[in-house]
N, C-alpha and C positions, 0 to 999 in steps of 0.2 A: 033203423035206416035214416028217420029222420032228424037225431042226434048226428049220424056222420054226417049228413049233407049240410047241416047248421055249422058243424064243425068246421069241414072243408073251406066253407061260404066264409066262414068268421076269419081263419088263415087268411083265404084268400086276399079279400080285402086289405087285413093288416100289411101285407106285402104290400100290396098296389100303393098303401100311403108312401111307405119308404122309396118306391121308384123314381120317384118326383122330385128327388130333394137336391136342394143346390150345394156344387162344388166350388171351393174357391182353389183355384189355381197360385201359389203365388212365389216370389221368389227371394230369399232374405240374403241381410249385404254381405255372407259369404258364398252367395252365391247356388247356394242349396235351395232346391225347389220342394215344395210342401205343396203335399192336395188333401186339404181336412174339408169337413163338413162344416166349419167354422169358419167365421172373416178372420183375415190377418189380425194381429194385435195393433189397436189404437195408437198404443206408445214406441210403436218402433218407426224409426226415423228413414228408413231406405226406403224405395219404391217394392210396393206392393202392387200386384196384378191382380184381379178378379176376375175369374173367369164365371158365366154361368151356363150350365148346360139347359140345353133345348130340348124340345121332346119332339117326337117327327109331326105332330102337328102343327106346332108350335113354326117349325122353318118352312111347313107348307103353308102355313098361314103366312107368313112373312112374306114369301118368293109369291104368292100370289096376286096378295098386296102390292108387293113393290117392286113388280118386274124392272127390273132394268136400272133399281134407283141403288147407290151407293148409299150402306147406315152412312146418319148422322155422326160430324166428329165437332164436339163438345170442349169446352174449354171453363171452366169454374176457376176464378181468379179475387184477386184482391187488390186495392194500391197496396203500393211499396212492398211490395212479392217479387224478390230478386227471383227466385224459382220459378215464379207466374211467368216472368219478360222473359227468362232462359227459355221455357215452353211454348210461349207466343212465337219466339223466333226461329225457334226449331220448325214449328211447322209452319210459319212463311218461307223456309230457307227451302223444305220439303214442298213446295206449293201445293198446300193441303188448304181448301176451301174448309173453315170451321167455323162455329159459333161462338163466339166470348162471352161468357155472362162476370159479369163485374159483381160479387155479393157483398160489395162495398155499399156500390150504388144502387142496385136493384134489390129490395126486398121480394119482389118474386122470386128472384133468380138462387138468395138465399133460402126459399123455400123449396123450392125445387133442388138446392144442393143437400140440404138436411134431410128432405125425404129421402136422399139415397141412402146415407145410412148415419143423419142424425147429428152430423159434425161438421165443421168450418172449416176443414182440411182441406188446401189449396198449396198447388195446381191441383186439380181432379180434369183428367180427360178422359172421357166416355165418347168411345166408337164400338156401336151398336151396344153389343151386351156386356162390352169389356169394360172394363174402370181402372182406371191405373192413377194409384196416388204419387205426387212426388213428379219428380223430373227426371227423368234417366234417358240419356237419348238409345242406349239398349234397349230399353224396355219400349220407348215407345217406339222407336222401328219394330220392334215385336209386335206391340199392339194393330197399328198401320200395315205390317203385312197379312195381319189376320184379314185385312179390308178385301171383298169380291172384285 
Protein backbone atom coordinates (compact mmCIF):
# COMPACT_ATOMS: atom_id res chain seq x y z
CA UNK A 1 0.00 0.00 0.00
CA UNK A 2 2.76 2.15 0.75
CA UNK A 3 4.74 1.63 -2.58
CA UNK A 4 1.33 2.72 -4.32
CA UNK A 5 0.80 5.77 -2.50
CA UNK A 6 4.73 6.81 -2.96
CA UNK A 7 4.00 5.98 -6.45
CA UNK A 8 0.79 7.95 -7.01
CA UNK A 9 2.77 10.88 -4.77
CA UNK A 10 5.96 10.71 -7.12
CA UNK A 11 3.37 10.87 -10.67
CA UNK A 12 1.69 13.28 -8.98
CA UNK A 13 4.15 15.77 -8.56
CA UNK A 14 6.07 15.23 -11.82
CA UNK A 15 2.83 16.38 -13.45
CA UNK A 16 2.39 19.58 -11.30
CA UNK A 17 6.22 20.61 -12.51
CA UNK A 18 5.02 20.49 -16.27
CA UNK A 19 1.68 22.59 -15.51
CA UNK A 20 3.92 25.67 -15.10
CA UNK A 21 5.60 25.87 -18.04
CA UNK A 22 5.86 28.86 -20.40
CA UNK A 23 4.27 29.11 -23.95
CA UNK A 24 5.55 31.31 -26.52
CA UNK A 25 2.89 32.42 -28.78
CA UNK A 26 4.57 33.72 -32.01
CA UNK A 27 4.06 34.60 -35.56
CA UNK A 28 6.67 34.11 -38.51
CA UNK A 29 6.88 36.41 -41.80
CA UNK A 30 4.44 34.01 -43.65
CA UNK A 31 2.31 34.64 -41.57
CA UNK A 32 2.00 31.14 -39.72
CA UNK A 33 1.51 31.16 -36.15
CA UNK A 34 3.51 28.59 -33.91
CA UNK A 35 2.92 27.75 -30.08
CA UNK A 36 6.25 25.68 -28.79
CA UNK A 37 7.55 25.54 -25.52
CA UNK A 38 10.57 27.23 -26.89
CA UNK A 39 11.48 31.16 -27.64
CA UNK A 40 11.21 31.98 -31.20
CA UNK A 41 14.63 31.56 -33.13
CA UNK A 42 17.19 34.52 -32.50
CA UNK A 43 18.11 34.70 -36.21
CA UNK A 44 14.81 35.26 -37.64
CA UNK A 45 14.32 38.68 -38.74
CA UNK A 46 10.33 39.37 -38.63
CA UNK A 47 8.59 40.21 -35.48
CA UNK A 48 8.24 37.68 -32.99
CA UNK A 49 5.40 37.72 -30.29
CA UNK A 50 5.76 36.20 -26.73
CA UNK A 51 3.34 35.35 -25.06
CA UNK A 52 3.53 33.98 -21.40
CA UNK A 53 0.85 32.17 -19.64
CA UNK A 54 -0.26 33.01 -16.06
CA UNK A 55 -1.58 30.76 -13.44
CA UNK A 56 -4.84 31.88 -11.65
CA UNK A 57 -2.77 32.96 -8.85
CA UNK A 58 -0.51 34.65 -10.66
CA UNK A 59 -3.58 37.17 -12.25
CA UNK A 60 -5.05 37.20 -8.71
CA UNK A 61 -2.05 38.48 -7.51
CA UNK A 62 -1.91 41.05 -10.23
CA UNK A 63 -5.70 42.43 -10.15
CA UNK A 64 -5.25 42.75 -6.60
CA UNK A 65 -2.05 44.63 -6.75
CA UNK A 66 -3.02 46.81 -9.43
CA UNK A 67 -6.67 47.44 -9.38
CA UNK A 68 -7.41 49.79 -11.78
CA UNK A 69 -3.82 50.37 -13.12
CA UNK A 70 -3.08 49.62 -16.92
CA UNK A 71 0.48 47.12 -17.38
CA UNK A 72 3.31 49.08 -18.18
CA UNK A 73 4.27 49.66 -22.06
CA UNK A 74 8.10 49.49 -22.43
CA UNK A 75 10.03 50.50 -25.24
CA UNK A 76 13.94 49.13 -25.44
CA UNK A 77 15.82 51.17 -28.14
CA UNK A 78 19.00 52.30 -29.42
CA UNK A 79 20.54 55.56 -31.56
CA UNK A 80 20.31 55.26 -35.12
CA UNK A 81 17.44 52.36 -34.98
CA UNK A 82 15.35 53.39 -38.03
CA UNK A 83 13.02 50.40 -36.45
CA UNK A 84 13.33 52.05 -32.83
CA UNK A 85 11.94 55.90 -34.34
CA UNK A 86 9.18 53.74 -36.70
CA UNK A 87 8.10 52.22 -33.05
CA UNK A 88 8.50 55.48 -30.99
CA UNK A 89 6.12 56.96 -33.45
CA UNK A 90 3.77 54.37 -33.78
CA UNK A 91 2.96 54.67 -30.34
CA UNK A 92 2.81 58.61 -30.03
CA UNK A 93 0.52 58.52 -33.26
CA UNK A 94 -1.59 55.65 -30.94
CA UNK A 95 -1.30 58.14 -27.80
CA UNK A 96 0.04 55.30 -25.72
CA UNK A 97 1.81 56.88 -22.53
CA UNK A 98 5.36 54.41 -22.63
CA UNK A 99 8.59 54.21 -21.26
CA UNK A 100 11.85 54.54 -23.55
CA UNK A 101 14.90 53.01 -22.30
CA UNK A 102 17.76 53.99 -24.62
CA UNK A 103 20.52 50.76 -24.01
CA UNK A 104 22.76 53.15 -25.77
CA UNK A 105 22.67 55.38 -23.04
CA UNK A 106 21.66 53.53 -20.12
CA UNK A 107 23.69 50.73 -18.88
CA UNK A 108 20.81 49.74 -16.54
CA UNK A 109 18.43 49.89 -18.94
CA UNK A 110 20.87 47.38 -21.00
CA UNK A 111 20.68 45.36 -18.14
CA UNK A 112 17.33 45.08 -17.58
CA UNK A 113 16.98 44.39 -21.58
CA UNK A 114 19.37 41.33 -21.49
CA UNK A 115 17.75 39.87 -18.44
CA UNK A 116 14.84 39.41 -20.64
CA UNK A 117 16.43 37.10 -22.63
CA UNK A 118 20.11 37.97 -22.86
CA UNK A 119 20.37 40.00 -26.17
CA UNK A 120 20.53 43.68 -27.64
CA UNK A 121 17.56 43.13 -29.94
CA UNK A 122 15.89 46.27 -30.44
CA UNK A 123 12.91 47.66 -30.79
CA UNK A 124 11.78 45.24 -27.74
CA UNK A 125 8.16 46.52 -26.44
CA UNK A 126 6.91 44.83 -23.40
CA UNK A 127 3.19 45.40 -22.35
CA UNK A 128 2.70 43.48 -19.29
CA UNK A 129 3.75 39.90 -20.13
CA UNK A 130 3.88 40.23 -23.71
CA UNK A 131 7.22 41.03 -25.63
CA UNK A 132 7.15 41.63 -29.19
CA UNK A 133 10.66 41.98 -31.09
CA UNK A 134 10.86 44.08 -34.30
CA UNK A 135 8.41 46.51 -35.45
CA UNK A 136 5.22 45.36 -37.13
CA UNK A 137 2.48 47.87 -36.69
CA UNK A 138 0.10 44.42 -36.87
CA UNK A 139 1.73 42.99 -34.34
CA UNK A 140 1.73 45.70 -32.08
CA UNK A 141 -1.88 46.63 -32.40
CA UNK A 142 -2.09 42.99 -31.41
CA UNK A 143 -0.15 43.39 -28.66
CA UNK A 144 -1.93 46.90 -27.42
CA UNK A 145 -5.26 45.22 -27.69
CA UNK A 146 -4.31 42.51 -25.42
CA UNK A 147 -4.17 45.93 -22.90
CA UNK A 148 -7.26 45.87 -20.00
Amino acid sequence: MKKILFFSLTVVLLLAGTGGADFYTWEDEAGVTHITDYPPPKNQKNVKLKMFEETSSDRLGNAAAHVGEKPEIILYTKNDCAECDKAREFLAAQNMTSIEYNIDLDRAALKRRKAIDDSEEVPLLVVGRTQVYGFSEVTYNRALKALP
